[in-house]
C-alpha positions as CSV (number, residue, x, y, z in Angstrom):
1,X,110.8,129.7,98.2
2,X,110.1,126.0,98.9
3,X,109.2,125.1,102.4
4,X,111.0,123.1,104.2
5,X,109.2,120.2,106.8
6,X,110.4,120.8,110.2
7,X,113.4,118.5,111.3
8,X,110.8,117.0,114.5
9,X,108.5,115.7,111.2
10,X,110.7,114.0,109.7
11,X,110.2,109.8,110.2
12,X,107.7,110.6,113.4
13,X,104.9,108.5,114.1
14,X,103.9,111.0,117.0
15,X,105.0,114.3,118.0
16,X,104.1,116.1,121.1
17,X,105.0,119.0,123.4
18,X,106.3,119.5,127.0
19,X,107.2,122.4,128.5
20,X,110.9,123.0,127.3
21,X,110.6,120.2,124.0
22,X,108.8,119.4,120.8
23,X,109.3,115.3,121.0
24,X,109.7,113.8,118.5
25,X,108.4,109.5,119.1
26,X,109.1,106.9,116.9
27,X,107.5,104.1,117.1
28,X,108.5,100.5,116.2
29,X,106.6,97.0,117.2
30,X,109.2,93.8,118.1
31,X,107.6,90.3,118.3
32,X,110.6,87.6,119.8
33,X,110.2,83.8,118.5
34,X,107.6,83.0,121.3
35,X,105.3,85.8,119.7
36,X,105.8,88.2,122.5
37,X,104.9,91.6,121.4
38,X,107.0,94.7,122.0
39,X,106.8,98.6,121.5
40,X,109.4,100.6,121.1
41,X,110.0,104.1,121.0
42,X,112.8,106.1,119.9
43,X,112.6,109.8,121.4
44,X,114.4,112.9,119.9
45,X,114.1,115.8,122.2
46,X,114.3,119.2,120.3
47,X,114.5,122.5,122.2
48,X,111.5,124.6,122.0
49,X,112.2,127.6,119.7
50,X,109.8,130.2,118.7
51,X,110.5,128.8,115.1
52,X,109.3,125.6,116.5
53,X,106.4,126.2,118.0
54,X,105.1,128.2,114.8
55,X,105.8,125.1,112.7
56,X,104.3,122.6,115.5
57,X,101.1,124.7,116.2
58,X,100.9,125.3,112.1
59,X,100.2,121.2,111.8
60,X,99.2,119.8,115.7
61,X,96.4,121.6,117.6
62,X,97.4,121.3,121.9
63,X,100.2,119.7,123.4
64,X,99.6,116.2,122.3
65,X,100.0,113.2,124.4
66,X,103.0,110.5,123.9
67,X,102.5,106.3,123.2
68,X,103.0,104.4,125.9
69,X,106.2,101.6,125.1
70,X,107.9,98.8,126.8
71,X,111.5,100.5,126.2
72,X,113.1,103.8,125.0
73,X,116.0,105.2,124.1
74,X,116.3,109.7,124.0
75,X,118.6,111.6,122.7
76,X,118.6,115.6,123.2
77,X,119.2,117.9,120.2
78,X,119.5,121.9,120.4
């Protein structure tokens, strides 16, 4: 049987854990016409399962840390 990646993989640029989430951040850079710079970060929020965490601690070692942005938008997923 194929494996499949886990869905808080999938298009991250970081992934890190909190006490009830795996997060899933990604990143994205904005520069407005007078070359200000921007960081954005998109957040997905994915309950903690035991499936999870076997799939998180099989790739990331800890808890992580997340990037610092100007803005962000979450969203909450079961």
């Amino acid at each position: 049987m194929a494996e499949r990646t886990p869905d808080f993989l999938l298009g991250a640029t970081n992934v890190y854990r909190t006490k009830n989430y795996i997060v899933k951040q990604r990143v994205t850079v904005h520069t407005d016409a007078d070359n200000t710079s921007w960081l954005f970060s998109r957040d997905t929020y994915y309950c903690r399962t035991p499936r999870r965490d076997r799939e998180y601690e099989a790739v990331f070692a800890g808890e992580g840390k997340r990037i610092p942005s100007s803005m962000h938008i979450r969203m909450y997923l079961n």
